[in-house]
BATORZA-407806 format. One line per 8 residues: number of its first residue (from 1); their letters; for each residue x, y, z of C-alpha. Coordinates in Angstrom, 1 decimal, always signed. Layout:
residues N
NUM> a> X,Y,Z ~ ...
This chain:
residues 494
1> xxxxxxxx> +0.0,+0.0,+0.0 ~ +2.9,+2.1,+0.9 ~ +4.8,+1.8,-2.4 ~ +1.0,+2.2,-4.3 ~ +0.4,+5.5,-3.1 ~ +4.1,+6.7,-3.3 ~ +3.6,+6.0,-7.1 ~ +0.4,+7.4,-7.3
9> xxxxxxxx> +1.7,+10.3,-6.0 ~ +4.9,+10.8,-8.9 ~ +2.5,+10.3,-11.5 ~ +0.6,+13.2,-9.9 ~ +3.0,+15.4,-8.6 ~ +4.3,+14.4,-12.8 ~ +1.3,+15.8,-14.3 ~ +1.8,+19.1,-12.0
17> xxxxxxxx> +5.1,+19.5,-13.4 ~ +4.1,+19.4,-17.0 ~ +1.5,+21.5,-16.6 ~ +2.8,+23.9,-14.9 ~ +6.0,+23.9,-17.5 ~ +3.1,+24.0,-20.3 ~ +1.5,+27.0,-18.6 ~ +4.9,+28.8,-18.4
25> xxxxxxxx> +5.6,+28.5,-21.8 ~ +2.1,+29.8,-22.7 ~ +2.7,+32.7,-20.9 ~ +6.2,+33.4,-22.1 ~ +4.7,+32.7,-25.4 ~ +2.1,+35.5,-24.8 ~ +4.6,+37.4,-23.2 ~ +6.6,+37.9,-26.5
33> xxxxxxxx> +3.2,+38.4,-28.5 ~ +2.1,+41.2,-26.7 ~ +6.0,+42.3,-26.4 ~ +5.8,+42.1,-30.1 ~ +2.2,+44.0,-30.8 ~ +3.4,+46.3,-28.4 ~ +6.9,+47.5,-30.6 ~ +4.7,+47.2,-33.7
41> xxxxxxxx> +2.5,+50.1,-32.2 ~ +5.0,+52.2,-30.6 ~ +6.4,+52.0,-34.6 ~ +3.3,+53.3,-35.6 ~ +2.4,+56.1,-33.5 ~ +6.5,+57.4,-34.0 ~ +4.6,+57.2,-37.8 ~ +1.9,+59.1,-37.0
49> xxxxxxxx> +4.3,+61.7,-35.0 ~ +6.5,+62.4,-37.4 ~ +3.7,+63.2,-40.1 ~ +1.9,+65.8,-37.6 ~ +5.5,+67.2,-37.1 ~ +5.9,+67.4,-41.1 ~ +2.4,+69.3,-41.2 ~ +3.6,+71.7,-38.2
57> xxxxxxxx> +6.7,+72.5,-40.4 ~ +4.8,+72.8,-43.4 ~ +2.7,+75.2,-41.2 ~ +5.6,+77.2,-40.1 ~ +6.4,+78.1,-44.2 ~ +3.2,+78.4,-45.6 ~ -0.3,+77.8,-44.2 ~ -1.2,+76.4,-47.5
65> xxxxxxxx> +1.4,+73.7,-47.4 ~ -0.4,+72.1,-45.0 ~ -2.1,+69.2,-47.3 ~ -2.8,+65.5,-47.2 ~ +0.1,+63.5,-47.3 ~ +1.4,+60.0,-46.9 ~ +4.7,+58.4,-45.9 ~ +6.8,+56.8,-49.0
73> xxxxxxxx> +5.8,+52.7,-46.9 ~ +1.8,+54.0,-48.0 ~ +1.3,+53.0,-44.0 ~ +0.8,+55.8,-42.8 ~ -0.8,+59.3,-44.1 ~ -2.4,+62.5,-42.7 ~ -5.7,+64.1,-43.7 ~ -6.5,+67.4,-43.3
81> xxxxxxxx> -9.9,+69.7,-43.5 ~ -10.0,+73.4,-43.0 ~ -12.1,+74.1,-40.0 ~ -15.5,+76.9,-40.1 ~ -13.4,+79.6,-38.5 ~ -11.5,+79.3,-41.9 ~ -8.1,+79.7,-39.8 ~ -7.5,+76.4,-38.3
89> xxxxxxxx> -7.0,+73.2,-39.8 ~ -7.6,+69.5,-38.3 ~ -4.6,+67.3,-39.5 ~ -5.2,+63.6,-38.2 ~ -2.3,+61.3,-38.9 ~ -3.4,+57.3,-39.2 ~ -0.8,+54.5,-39.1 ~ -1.5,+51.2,-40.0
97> xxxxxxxx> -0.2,+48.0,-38.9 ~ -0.3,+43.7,-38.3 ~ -0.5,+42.0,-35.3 ~ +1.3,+38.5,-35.2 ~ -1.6,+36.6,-36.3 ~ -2.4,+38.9,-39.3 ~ -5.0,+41.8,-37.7 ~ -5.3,+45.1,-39.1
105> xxxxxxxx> -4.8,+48.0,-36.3 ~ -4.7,+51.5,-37.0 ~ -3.0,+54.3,-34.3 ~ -4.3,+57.9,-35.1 ~ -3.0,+61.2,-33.8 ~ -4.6,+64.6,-34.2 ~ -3.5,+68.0,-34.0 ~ -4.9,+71.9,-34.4
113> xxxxxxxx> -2.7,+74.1,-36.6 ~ -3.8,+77.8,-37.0 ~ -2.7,+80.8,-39.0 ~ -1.9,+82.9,-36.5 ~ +0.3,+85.2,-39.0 ~ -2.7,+86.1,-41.3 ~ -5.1,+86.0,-38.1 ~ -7.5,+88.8,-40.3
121> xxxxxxxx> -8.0,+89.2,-44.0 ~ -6.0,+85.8,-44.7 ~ -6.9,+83.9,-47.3 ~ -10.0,+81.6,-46.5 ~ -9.8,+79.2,-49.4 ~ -8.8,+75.5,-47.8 ~ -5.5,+74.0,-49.5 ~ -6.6,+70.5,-49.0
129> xxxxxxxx> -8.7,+69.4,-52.0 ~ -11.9,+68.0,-50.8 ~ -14.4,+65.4,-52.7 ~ -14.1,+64.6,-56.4 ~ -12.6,+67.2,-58.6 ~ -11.8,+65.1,-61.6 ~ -16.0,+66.8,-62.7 ~ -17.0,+69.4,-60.7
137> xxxxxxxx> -20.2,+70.7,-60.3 ~ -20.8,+74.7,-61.8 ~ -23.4,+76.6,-61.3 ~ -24.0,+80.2,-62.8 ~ -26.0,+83.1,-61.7 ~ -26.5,+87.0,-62.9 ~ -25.8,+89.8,-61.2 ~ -29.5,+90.9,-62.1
145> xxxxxxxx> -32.5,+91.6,-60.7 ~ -34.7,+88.6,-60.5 ~ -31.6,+86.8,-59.9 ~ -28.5,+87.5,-57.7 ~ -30.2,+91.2,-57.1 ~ -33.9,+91.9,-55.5 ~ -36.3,+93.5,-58.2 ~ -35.4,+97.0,-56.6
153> xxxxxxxx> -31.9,+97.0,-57.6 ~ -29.9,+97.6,-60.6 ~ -27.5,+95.0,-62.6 ~ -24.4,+95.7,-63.9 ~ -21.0,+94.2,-65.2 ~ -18.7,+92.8,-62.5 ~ -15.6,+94.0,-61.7 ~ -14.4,+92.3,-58.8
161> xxxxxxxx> -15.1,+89.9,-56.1 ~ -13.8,+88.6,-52.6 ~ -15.2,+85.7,-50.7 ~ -14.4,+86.4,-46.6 ~ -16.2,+84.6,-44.2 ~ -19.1,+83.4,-45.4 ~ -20.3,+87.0,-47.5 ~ -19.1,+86.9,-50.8
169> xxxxxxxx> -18.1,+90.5,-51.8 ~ -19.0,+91.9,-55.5 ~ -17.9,+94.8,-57.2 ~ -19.4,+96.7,-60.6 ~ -17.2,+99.5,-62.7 ~ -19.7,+101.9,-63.4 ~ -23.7,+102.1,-63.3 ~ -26.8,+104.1,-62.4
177> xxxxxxxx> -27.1,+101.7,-59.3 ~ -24.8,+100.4,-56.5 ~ -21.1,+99.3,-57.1 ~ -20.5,+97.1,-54.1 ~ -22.5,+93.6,-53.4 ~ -22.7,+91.7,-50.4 ~ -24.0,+87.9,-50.4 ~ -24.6,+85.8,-48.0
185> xxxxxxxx> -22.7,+82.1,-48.7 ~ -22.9,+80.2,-45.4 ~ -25.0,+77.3,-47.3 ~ -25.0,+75.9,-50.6 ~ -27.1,+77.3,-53.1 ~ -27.2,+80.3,-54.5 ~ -25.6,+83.6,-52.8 ~ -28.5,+85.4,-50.4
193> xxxxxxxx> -28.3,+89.0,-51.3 ~ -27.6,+91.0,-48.1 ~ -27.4,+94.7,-49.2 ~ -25.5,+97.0,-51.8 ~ -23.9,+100.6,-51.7 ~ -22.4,+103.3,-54.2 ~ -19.4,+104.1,-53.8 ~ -20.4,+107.3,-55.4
201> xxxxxxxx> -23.6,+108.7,-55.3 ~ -24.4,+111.2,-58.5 ~ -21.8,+110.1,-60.7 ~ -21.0,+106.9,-63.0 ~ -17.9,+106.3,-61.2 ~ -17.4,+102.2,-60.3 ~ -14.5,+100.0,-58.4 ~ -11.6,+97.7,-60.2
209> xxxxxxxx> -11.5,+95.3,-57.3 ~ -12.8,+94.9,-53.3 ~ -10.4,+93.2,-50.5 ~ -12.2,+92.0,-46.9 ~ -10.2,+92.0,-44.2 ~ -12.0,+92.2,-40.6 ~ -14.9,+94.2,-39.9 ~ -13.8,+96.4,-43.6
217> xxxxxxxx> -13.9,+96.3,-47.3 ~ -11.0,+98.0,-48.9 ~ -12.2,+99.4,-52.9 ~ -10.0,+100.1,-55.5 ~ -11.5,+102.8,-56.8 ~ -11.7,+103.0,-60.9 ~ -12.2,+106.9,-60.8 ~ -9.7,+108.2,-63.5
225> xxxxxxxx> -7.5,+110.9,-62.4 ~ -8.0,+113.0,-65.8 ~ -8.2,+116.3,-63.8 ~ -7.5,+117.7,-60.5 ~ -9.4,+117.1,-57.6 ~ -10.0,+117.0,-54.3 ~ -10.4,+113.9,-52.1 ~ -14.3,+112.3,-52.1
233> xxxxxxxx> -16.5,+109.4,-53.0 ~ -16.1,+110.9,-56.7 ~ -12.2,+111.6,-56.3 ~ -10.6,+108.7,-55.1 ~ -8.4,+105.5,-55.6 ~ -9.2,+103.2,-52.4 ~ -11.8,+103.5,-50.3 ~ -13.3,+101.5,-47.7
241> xxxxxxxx> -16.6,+100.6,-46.9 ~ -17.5,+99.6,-42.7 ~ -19.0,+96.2,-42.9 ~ -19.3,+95.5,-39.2 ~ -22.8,+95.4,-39.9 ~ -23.1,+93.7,-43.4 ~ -27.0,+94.7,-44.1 ~ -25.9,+98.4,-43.5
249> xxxxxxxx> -22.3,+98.8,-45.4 ~ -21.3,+102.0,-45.2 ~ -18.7,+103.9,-47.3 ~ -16.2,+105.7,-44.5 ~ -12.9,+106.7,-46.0 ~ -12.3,+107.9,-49.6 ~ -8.6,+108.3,-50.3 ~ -6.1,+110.0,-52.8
257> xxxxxxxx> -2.4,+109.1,-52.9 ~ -0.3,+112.1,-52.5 ~ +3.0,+112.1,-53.6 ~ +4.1,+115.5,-52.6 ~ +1.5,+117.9,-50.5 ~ -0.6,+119.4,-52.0 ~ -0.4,+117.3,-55.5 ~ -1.4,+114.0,-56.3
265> xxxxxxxx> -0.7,+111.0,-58.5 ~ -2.0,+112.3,-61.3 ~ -2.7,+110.4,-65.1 ~ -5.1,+111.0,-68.3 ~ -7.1,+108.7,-70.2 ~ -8.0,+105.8,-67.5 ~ -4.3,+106.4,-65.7 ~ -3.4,+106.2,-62.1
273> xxxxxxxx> -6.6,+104.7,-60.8 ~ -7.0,+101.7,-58.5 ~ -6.4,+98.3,-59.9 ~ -4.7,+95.8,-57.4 ~ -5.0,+95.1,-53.4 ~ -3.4,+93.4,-51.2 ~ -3.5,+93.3,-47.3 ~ -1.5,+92.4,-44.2
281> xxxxxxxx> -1.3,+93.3,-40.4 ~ -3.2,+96.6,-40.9 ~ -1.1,+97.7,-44.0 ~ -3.0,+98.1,-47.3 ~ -0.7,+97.5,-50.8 ~ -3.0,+99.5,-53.7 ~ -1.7,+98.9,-57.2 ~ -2.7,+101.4,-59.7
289> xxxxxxxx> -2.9,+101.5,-63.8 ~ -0.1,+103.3,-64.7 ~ +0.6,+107.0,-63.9 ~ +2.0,+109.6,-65.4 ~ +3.0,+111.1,-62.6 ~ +3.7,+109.6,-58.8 ~ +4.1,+105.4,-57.7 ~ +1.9,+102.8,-59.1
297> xxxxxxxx> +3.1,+100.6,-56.3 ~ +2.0,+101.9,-52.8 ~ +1.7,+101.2,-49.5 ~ -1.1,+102.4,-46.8 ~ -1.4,+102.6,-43.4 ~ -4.7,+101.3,-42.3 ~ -4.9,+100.3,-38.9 ~ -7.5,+102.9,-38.1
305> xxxxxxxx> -9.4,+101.7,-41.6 ~ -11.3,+105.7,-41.4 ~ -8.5,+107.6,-41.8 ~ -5.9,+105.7,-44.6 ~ -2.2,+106.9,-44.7 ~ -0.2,+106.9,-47.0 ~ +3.6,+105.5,-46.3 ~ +5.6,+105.0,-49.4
313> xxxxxxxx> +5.2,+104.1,-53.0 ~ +7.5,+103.0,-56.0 ~ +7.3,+103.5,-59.5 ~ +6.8,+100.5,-61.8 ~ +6.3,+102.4,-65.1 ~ +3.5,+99.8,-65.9 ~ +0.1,+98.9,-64.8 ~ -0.3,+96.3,-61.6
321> xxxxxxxx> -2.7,+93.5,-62.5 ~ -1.8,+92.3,-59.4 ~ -0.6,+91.7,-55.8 ~ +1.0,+88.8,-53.1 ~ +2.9,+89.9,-50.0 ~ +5.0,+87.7,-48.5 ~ +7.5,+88.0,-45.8 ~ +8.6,+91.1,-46.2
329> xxxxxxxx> +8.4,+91.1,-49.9 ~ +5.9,+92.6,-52.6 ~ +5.5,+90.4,-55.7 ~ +3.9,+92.6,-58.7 ~ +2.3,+91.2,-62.0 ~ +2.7,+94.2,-64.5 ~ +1.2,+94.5,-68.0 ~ +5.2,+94.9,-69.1
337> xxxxxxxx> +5.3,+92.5,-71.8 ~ +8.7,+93.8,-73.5 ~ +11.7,+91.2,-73.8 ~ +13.7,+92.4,-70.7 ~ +10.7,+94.1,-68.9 ~ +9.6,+93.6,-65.7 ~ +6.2,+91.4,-66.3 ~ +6.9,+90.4,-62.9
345> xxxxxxxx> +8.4,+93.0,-60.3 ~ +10.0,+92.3,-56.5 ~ +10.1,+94.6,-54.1 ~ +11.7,+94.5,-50.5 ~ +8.8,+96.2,-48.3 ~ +10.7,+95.7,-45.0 ~ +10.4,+99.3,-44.5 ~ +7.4,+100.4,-45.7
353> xxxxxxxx> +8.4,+103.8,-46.4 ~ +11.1,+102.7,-49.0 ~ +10.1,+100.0,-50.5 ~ +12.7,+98.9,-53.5 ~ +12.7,+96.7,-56.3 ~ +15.1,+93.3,-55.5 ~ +14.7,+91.7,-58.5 ~ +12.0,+91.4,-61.8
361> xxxxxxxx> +11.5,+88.3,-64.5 ~ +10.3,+89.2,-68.1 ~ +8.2,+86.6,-69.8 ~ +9.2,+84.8,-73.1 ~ +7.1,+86.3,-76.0 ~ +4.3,+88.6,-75.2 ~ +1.6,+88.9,-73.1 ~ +0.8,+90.7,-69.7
369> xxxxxxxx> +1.2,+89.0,-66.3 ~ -2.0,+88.8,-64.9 ~ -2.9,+86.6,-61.7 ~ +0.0,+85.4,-59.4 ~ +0.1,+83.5,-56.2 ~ +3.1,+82.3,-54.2 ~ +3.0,+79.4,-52.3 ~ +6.0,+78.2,-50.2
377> xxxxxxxx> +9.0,+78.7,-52.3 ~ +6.9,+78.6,-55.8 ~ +5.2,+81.5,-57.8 ~ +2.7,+80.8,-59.8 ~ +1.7,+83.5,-63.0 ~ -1.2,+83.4,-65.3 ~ -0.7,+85.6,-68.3 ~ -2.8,+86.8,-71.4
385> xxxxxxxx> -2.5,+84.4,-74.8 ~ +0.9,+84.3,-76.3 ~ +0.8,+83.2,-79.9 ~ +3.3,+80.1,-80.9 ~ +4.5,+77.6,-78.4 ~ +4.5,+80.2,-75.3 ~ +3.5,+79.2,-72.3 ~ +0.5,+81.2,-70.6
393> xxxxxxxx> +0.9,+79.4,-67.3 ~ +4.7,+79.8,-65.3 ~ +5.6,+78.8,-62.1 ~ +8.9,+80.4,-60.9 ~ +11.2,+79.4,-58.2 ~ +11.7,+82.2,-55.6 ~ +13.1,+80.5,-52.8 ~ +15.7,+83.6,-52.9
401> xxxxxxxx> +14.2,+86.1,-55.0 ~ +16.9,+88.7,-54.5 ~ +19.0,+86.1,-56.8 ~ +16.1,+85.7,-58.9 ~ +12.9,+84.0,-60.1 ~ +14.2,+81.0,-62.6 ~ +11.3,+78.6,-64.4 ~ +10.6,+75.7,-62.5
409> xxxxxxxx> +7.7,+74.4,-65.0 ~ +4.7,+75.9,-67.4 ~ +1.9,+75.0,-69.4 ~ +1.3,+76.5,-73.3 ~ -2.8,+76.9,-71.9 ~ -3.4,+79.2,-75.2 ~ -3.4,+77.4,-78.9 ~ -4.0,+78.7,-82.3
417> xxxxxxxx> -7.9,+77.2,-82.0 ~ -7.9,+78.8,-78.3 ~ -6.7,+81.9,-77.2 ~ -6.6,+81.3,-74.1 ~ -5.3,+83.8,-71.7 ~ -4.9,+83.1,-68.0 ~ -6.3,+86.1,-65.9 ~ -6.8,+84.7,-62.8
425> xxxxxxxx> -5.9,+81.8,-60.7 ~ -5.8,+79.8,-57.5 ~ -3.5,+77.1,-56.1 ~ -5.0,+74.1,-54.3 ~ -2.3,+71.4,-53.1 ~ -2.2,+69.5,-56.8 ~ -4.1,+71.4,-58.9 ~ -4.1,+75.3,-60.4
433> xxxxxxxx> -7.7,+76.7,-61.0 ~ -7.4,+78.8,-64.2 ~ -9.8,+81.6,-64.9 ~ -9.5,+82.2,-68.7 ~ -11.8,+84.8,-71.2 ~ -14.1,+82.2,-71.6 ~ -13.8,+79.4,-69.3 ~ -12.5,+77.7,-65.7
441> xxxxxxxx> -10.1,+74.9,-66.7 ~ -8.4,+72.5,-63.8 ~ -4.4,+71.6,-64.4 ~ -3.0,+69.4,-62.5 ~ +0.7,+70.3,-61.5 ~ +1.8,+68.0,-59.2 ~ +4.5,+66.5,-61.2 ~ +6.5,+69.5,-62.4
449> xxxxxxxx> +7.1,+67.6,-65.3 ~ +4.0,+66.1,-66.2 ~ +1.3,+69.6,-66.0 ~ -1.7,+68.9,-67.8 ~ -5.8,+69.3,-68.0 ~ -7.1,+67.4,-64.7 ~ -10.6,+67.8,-66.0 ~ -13.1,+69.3,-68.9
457> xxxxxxxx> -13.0,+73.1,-69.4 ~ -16.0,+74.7,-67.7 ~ -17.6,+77.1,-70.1 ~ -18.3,+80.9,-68.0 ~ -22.4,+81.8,-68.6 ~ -23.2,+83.4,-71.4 ~ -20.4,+83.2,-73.8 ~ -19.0,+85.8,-70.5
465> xxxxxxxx> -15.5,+86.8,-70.6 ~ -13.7,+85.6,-66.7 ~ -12.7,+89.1,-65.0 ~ -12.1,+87.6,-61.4 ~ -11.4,+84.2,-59.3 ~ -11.3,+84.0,-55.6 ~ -12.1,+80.6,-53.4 ~ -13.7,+80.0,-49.6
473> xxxxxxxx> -13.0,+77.0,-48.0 ~ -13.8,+74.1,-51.0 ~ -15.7,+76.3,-53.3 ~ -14.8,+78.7,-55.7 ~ -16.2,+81.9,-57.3 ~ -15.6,+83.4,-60.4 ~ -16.8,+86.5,-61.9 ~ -17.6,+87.3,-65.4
481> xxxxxxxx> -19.2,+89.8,-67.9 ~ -21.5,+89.3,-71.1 ~ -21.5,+93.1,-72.3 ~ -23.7,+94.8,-69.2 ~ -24.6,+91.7,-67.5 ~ -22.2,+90.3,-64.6 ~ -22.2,+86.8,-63.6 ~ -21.1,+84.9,-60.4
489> xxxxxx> -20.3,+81.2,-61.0 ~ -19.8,+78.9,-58.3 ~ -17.5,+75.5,-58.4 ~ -17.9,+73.3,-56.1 ~ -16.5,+69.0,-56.1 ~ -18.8,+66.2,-56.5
């Protein structure tokens, strides 16, 4: 019995053993899994990190760099959408991975980015390309009553427009009516017509172009400078209309640029009148068609928007189409279309009281400069048709512009069958929005090498010839005119 239950017990006291061995080598086993799993998503949240660090650099060089992207393993990738204060952008970084036994996991990271540099009157149009692009949607509407305008108002040809938190702003030339538009945009649809002004009661006088920035719309002014006069809502370049309240806009500084007291920048025959704007940190940049006497390049002090001042100027010899400011520098479009000239013009505006010129670029062939953005190190032109092989569409490297603005890359948009001249544009991540006279065409340049159409061209209203192009968060607007008639188009993804 004694030797029985001493056996009995090894067999047991086996069986413990091997169990317990078993049950160690489980765990270890698990151990190393979850050791394993656990490396595998430490890997892919350093992933995720280094993407919303690559975003906050992109954000430190340009807003508008800050895009979708994904790393070159396709794991990992960051989306990005513009967020309703039209300043702040949501990038979320998601990076994917596999457990041991073949599972799917995915480790995402968010962060808020803001433009704190261009806080008010930035540009609200999102960088990151939303929905499907490839055939967007258009949809047209005139500047008429029974249309855009209430019966009681009058229609007329459009001369500029702005799109600024949620109002879209519309100018007209010259008219029996009102000259400045406000439209309500916060939903799809067509524009809700908030309320109109004259910029100058009693005369046919109009405005080239309108700017928003904050609570105030600033007007170049079309008023030619044929005689002398005295500063008014008839005698001006810029002015600026108080839209705190946008169903009351209210016209509260009318300003001439003086050059030496008491004369002014003068000119004859549609000369020296407001043409271009551009805005940052309270300081207003007012291009004007050229002058026969005094700057067509200028700089305004408008920190207390009533009462503009003027700080310094330069002479360009030429007309400004066009505008960007960009640390510290002024980049000009010019209708200079010599070999040699200055289509494009760069100015240091460090001081604003003496601004310079740093360097210029004069385009192959002819035709003016016309639209022009910058973004990061690249400037991109649209210019009028060229005939030949020209290129209508240039973008320029001006990563040091004081050396220079070389070609990095174009597109011949303009053909014997089309004339096609580029005379506005907007940049969006891959793609360049072209507003041509008679359509809206979509290039895709996100291969330098490779630019071409990235969808049909989208005939403007009408047979309408494009005067304007300006973008709000994924939608763009552009303006154009069939004789009298103005038109506001709308493009929007699928």
């Amino acid at each position: 019995m004694q030797r029985g239950f001493s056996t009995l017990e090894a067999v047991l006291a086996m069986a413990i053993f091997v169990s317990a061995i078993a049950a160690v080598m489980l765990t270890e086993s698990g151990n190393q899994s979850l050791l394993a799993d656990g490396a595998l998503a430490g890997s892919a949240r350093e992933d995720a990190r280094a993407l919303l660090a690559e975003e906050a650099a992109r954000a430190l060089k340009d807003f508008n760099l800050v895009n979708p992207i994904r790393n070159a393993s396709a794991s990992a990738s960051a989306r990005v959408s513009l967020l309703p204060d039209y300043l702040t952008k949501l990038v979320t970084a998601a990076a994917t991975w596999k457990d041991e036994l073949g599972r799917t996991h995915t480790t995402e990271l968010s962060t808020l980015l803001t433009n704190f540099e261009h806080a008010t009157g930035g540009d609200t149009c999102s960088s990151a390309l939303e929905g499907d692009w490839s055939s967007p949607t258009a949809k047209s509407y005139a500047l008429s009553p029974g249309d855009l305008l209430p019966g009681n108002e009058i229609g007329a040809a459009v001369s500029g427009l702005d799109a600024y938190h949620d109002t879209l702003y519309v100018t007209a030339d010259e008219g029996s009516g009102a000259t400045l538009f406000l439209f309500d945009t916060s939903s799809e649809g067509k524009p809700r017509f908030i309320a109109s002004v004259d910029n100058a009661r009693g005369t046919d006088g109009g405005l080239a172009g309108v700017l928003a920035a904050g609570d105030y719309a600033y007007l170049a002014d079309s008023h030619s400078r044929d005689a002398d006069c005295m500063p008014g809502t008839d005698c001006a370049q810029l002015q600026v209309a108080d839209v705190k309240d946008p169903k009351r806009p209210e016209i509260v500084a009318s300003y001439l640029i003086p050059t030496t007291t008491p004369s002014f920048v003068k000119g004859s025959g549609g000369q020296a009148a407001g043409k271009a704007l551009a805005y940052q940190d309270g300081f207003l940049y007012l291009g004007l068609s050229k002058t026969a006497n005094g700057p067509e390049f200028n700089v305004i002090d408008v920190r207390d928007p009533g009462s503009p001042k003027w700080l310094g100027g330069y002479g360009i010899g030429r007309s400004i189409n066009a505008i960007v400011i960009d640390r510290g520098h002024a980049y000009l479009s010019t209708d200079d279309n010599k070999s040699g000239g200055r289509a494009v013009a760069v100015l240091d505006i460090s001081d604003p009281k003496h601004p310079y010129q740093i360097a210029s670029w004069s385009a192959p062939g002819a035709g003016f400069a016309n639209g022009i953005r910058k973004i990061g190190d690249t400037l991109y032109l649209g210019r009028s048709y060229a005939s030949g092989a020209q290129e209508e569409f240039h973008e320029l490297d001006a990563s040091r512009p004081e050396e220079g603005l070389p070609i990095l890359a174009g597109a011949d948009i303009g053909t014997a069958a089309h004339h096609a001249s580029v005379r506005s544009l907007i940049i969006r991540d891959t793609l360049a929005f072209l507003l041509t006279n008679d359509d809206i065409e979509l290039w895709d340049i996100g291969d330098a090498e490779h630019i071409g159409p990235a969808a049909a061209p989208i005939p403007l209203p009408e047979g309408s010839q494009g005067i304007a192009l300006d973008c709000e968060g994924n939608r763009l607007y552009a303006a154009s005119n069939a004789g009298d008639t103005g038109y506001v188009t709308i493009l929007s993804a699928r």
